[in-house]
N, C-alpha and C positions, 0 to 999 in steps of 0.2 A: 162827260167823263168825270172820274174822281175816284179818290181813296177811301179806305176808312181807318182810322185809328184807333177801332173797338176791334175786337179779335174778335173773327169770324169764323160761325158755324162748315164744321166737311163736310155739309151736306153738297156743292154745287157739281166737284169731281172726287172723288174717292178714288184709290187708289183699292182697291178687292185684295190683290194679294198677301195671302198672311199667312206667318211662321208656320203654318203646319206647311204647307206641299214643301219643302226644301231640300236640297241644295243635294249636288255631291259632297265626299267627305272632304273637300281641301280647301271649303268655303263656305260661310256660314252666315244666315241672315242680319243684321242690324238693323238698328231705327232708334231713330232720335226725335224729339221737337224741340224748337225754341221758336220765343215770339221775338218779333222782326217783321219792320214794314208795318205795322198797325195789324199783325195778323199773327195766326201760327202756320209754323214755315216745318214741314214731315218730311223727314232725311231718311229713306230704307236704302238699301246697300249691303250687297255683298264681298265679305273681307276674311282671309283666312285665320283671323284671332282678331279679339279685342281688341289690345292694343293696335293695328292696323285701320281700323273699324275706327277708335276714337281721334286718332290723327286723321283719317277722315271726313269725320264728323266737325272736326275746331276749322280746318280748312275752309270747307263748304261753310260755315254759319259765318266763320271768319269775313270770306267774301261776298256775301249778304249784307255785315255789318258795311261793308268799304262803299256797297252798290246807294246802301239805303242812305251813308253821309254824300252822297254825292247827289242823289236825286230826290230828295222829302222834302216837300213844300210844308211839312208842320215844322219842322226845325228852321230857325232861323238863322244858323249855324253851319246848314248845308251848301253845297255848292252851287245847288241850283238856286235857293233864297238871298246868297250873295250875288250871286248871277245878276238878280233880278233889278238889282240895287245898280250896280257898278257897269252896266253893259248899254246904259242910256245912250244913245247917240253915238257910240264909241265901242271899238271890234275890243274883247279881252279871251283872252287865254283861257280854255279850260281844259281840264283831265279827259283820258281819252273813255271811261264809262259817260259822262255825259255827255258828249260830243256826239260819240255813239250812239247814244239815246235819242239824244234829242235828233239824229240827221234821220234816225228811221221816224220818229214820230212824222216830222216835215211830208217824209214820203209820203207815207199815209193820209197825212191831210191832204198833201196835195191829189194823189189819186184819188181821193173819196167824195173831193170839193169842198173839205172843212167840214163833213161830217166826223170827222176825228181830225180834234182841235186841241193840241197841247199846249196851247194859251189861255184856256177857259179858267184855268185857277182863280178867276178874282169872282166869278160866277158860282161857282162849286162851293167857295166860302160859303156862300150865303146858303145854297141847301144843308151844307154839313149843320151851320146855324139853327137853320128851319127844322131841321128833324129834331135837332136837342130841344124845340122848344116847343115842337107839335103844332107847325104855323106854317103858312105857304111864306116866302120871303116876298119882300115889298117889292112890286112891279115896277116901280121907280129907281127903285136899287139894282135890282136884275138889269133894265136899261142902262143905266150909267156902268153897270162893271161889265156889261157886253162892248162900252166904247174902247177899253182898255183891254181887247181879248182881238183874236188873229192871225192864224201862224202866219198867215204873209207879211208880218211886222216883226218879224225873226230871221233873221241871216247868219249865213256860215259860211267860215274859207275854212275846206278842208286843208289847205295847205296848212296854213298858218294854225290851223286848229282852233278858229276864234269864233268869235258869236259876238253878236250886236243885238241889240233891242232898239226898235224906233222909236216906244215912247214911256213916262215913265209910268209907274201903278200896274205894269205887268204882272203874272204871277205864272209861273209854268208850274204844271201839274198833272203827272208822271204817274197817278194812278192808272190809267187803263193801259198803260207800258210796260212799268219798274219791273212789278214784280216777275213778270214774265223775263226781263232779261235777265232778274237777280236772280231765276231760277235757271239759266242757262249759265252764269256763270259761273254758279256752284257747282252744277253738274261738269261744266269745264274745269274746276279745279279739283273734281276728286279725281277728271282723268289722268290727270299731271300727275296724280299718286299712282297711275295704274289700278285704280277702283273706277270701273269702267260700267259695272253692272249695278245699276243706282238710278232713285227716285227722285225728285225733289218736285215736294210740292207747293206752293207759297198760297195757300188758300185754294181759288182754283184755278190758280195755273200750274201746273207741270211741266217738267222737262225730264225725258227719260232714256236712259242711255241704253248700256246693251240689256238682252233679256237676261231673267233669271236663270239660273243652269237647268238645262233639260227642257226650257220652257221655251215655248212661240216668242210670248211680250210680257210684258206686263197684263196684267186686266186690270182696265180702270172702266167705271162706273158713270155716266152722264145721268145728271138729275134735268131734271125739268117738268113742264106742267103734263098731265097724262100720261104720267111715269108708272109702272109694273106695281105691283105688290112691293119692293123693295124698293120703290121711289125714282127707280131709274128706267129713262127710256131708252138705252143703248148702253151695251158693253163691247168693250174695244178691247184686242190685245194690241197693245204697242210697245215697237221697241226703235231708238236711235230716231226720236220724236217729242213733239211736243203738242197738247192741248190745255184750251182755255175756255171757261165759261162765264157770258156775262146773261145779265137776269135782275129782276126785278125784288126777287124771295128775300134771299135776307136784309137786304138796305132799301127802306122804303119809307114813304113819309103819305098818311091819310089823311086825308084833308077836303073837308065839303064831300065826302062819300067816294073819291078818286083814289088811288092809290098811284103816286109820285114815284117813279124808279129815283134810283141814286144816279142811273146815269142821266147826263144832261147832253139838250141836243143842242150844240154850241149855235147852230141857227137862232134859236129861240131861246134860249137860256132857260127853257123849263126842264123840270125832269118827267124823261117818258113814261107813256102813261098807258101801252100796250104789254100787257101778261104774255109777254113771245121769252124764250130765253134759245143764245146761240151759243151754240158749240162750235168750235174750230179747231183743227186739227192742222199742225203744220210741223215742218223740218225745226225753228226754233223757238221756243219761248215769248220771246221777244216779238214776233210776227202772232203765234197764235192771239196773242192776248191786243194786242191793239184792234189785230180784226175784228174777235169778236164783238169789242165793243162799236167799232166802225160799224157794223155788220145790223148792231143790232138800232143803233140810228139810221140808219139806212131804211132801214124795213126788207123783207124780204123780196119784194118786187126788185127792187134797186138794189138791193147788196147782194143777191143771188149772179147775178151778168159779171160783177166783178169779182166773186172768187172765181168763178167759173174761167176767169182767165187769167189765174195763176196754179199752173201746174203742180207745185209745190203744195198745195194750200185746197183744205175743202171743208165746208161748213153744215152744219146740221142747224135748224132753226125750228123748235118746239113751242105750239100753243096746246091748249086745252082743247083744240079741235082737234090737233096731229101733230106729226112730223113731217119736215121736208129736208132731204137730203140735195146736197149738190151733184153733180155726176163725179167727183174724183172721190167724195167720202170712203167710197172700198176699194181705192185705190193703193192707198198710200199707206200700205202694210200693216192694214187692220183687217180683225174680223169682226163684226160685227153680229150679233145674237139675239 
C-alpha cells in the first residue's frame, strides 16, 4: 500500500457526467478542483446559485484539508507522524478522524490476514525512493523496515480513544484509506449544507451522494487494462455510493524489464508485479478504497471469496485477458453497460 505526492492523472475513474445534460430550473451544475492529499480532489454538485455552490465547495475542501492534517505520513506535523513518535509503549489520545481511520484499516487487516497493512509506511518509503531514482530499493533495507511494519503491533481502546504502538521506527500510512474517507467526509459536509446531490472525487476514489435531477446516478467510467475505445471497461450509474480503483498505470517503477506496482504486498515488501487493476464498489469511500487495494494483494482467487461475503461491497478485477465480476456488482444500484 501507499500514497503519492505527485498529482495524479483521471484517468483510473472519471466521473462522465457533464454540464450539458442539466438540471431543473431551481438548481444548477457546479465544480471545483483543488489539490489535496498529494492529488487533485473534483468537487461537482448541485446548488441553486453561486453563492450556495461556493459555501459548498470551501466546506468540502475545508474538511479534506482537516482529514489530510490528521492522516499524511509526508507531513511531519500530522497527527498521524506525531502518533508515530509519542504512542511507544504508551496508549495516547487522538482525534476522532484518526481513530476512525485507523480502527477501520485494523479491520481490514485483520479480515484479509495483513494483506492490507497500515503499518507498512517504513516499507513504502523506500519504493516512493526507488521510483524517484529509477532503482529497485536495497533488499536489505526492505528486510529491516518489514521488522518495524505489523498491524498487530497497533492497539485501540475505543473507549478511551487511544492508541499504542509496540515498537519504535513505525510509520503508519494511510494511502490505500485516506483519501477514500476524505472523500466521504466531504461529501458528509456538503450534506450538513443540504447540498445533498454531489460528487467528490480525490483521484480515484469517489463518494457520491444523491443523483443528478432527472437522473438514475451519476455515470462514472472504470479504466483498466482491455478497456473500450474510450479506455474504460465498465460504466456505472451510481448514486448514495462509493467506488475505488487500485492499479498499477499510473504509479509504477521499471526495473530489469518488470514493471513494479506502487502498491506493496506487505507480506514481502515488494511492489506487485501483476497488470490486474480492481474496482470496488461500496456504500462508503472509506471501505471502497482499502478493498480495493486489499483486493488487489490478494489476487483474485483469494480476494474474490471475500468480497463475496460482504453484502454491501462488490468488486470488478480487470487484466488484459478480461473481466471478472463478483456476483453483487449489479447489485448494488448500478448499471452497468
Amino acid at each position: 500500500m501507499t500514497s503519492s505526492r505527485t498529482v495524479a492523472s483521471w484517468a483510473t475513474v472519471w466521473c462522465l457526467l457533464s454540464a450539458g445534460a442539466l438540471p431543473a430550473a431551481d438548481l444548477q451544475w457546479f465544480e471545483a478542483v483543488q489539490a489535496h492529499m498529494g492529488t487533485l480532489v473534483r468537487i461537482q454538485l448541485y446548488a441553486p446559485d453561486a453563492g450556495r455552490a461556493k459555501a459548498g465547495f470551501d466546506v468540502a475542501f475545508e474538511r479534506i484539508a482537516q482529514v489530510d492534517a490528521a492522516l499524511s505520513d509526508y507531513r511531519a506535523d500530522s497527527e498521524a507522524s506525531r502518533l508515530c513518535v509519542s504512542a511507544v509503549g504508551r496508549p495516547v489520545h487522538v482525534g476522532g478522524d484518526l481513530f476512525r481511520v485507523l480502527a477501520a484499516a485494523l479491520g481490514v487487516g485483520e479480515e484479509t490476514g495483513g494483506a492490507f497493512d497500515v503499518t507498512i509506511g517504513p516499507v513504502t518509503v523506500l519504493w516512493r525512493q526507488a521510483r524517484l531514482e529509477h532503482r529497485l530499493p536495497d533488499p536489505a533495507a526492505i528486510r529491516e523496515a518489514l521488522e518495524h511494519t505489523g498491524y498487530r503491533k497497533v492497539h485501540l481502546d475505543a473507549a478511551a480513544q487511544t492508541v499504542a504502538l509496540d515498537q519504535a521506527g513505525m510509520r503508519l500510512d494511510f494511502g490505500a484509506i485516506g483519501k477514500g474517507y476524505a472523500a466521504d467526509a466531504a461529501l458528509e459536509a456538503l450534506a450538513d449544507l443540504g447540498i445533498r446531490r454531489a460528487l467528490v472525487a480525490a483521484s480515484g476514489d469517489l463518494a457520491i451522494g444523491d443523483p443528478p435531477p432527472g437522473r438514475r446516478g451519476w455515470t462514472v467510467g472504470i479504466d483498466g487494462p482491455g478497456g473500450g475505445a474510450d479506455g474504460f471497461t465498465r460504466r456505472l450509474d451510481l448514486c448514495n455510493a462509493a467506488v475505488s480503483t487500485s492499479g498499477p498505470r499510473e504509479q509504477n517503477l521499471v526495473a530489469g524489464g518488470v514493471k513494479y506496482s506502487h502498491i506493496v504486498d506487505p507480506a514481502t515488501g515488494t511492489g506487485l508485479t501483476q497488470a490486474a487493476t480492481v474496482a470496488v464498489v461500496a456504500h462508503r469511500g472509506i471501505d471502497a478504497d482499502a478493498w480495493s487495494t486489499a483486493l488487489s494483494v490478494l489476487g483474485r482467487e483469494r480476494g474474490m471469496p471475500l468480497i463475496e461475503g460482504h453484502g454491501g461491497m462488490a468488486a470488478l478485477f480487470t487484466t488484459g485477458a478480461g473481466a471478472a465480476e463478483s456476483r453483487g456488482w449489479r447489485a448494488l444500484g448500478c448499471r452497468s453497460r
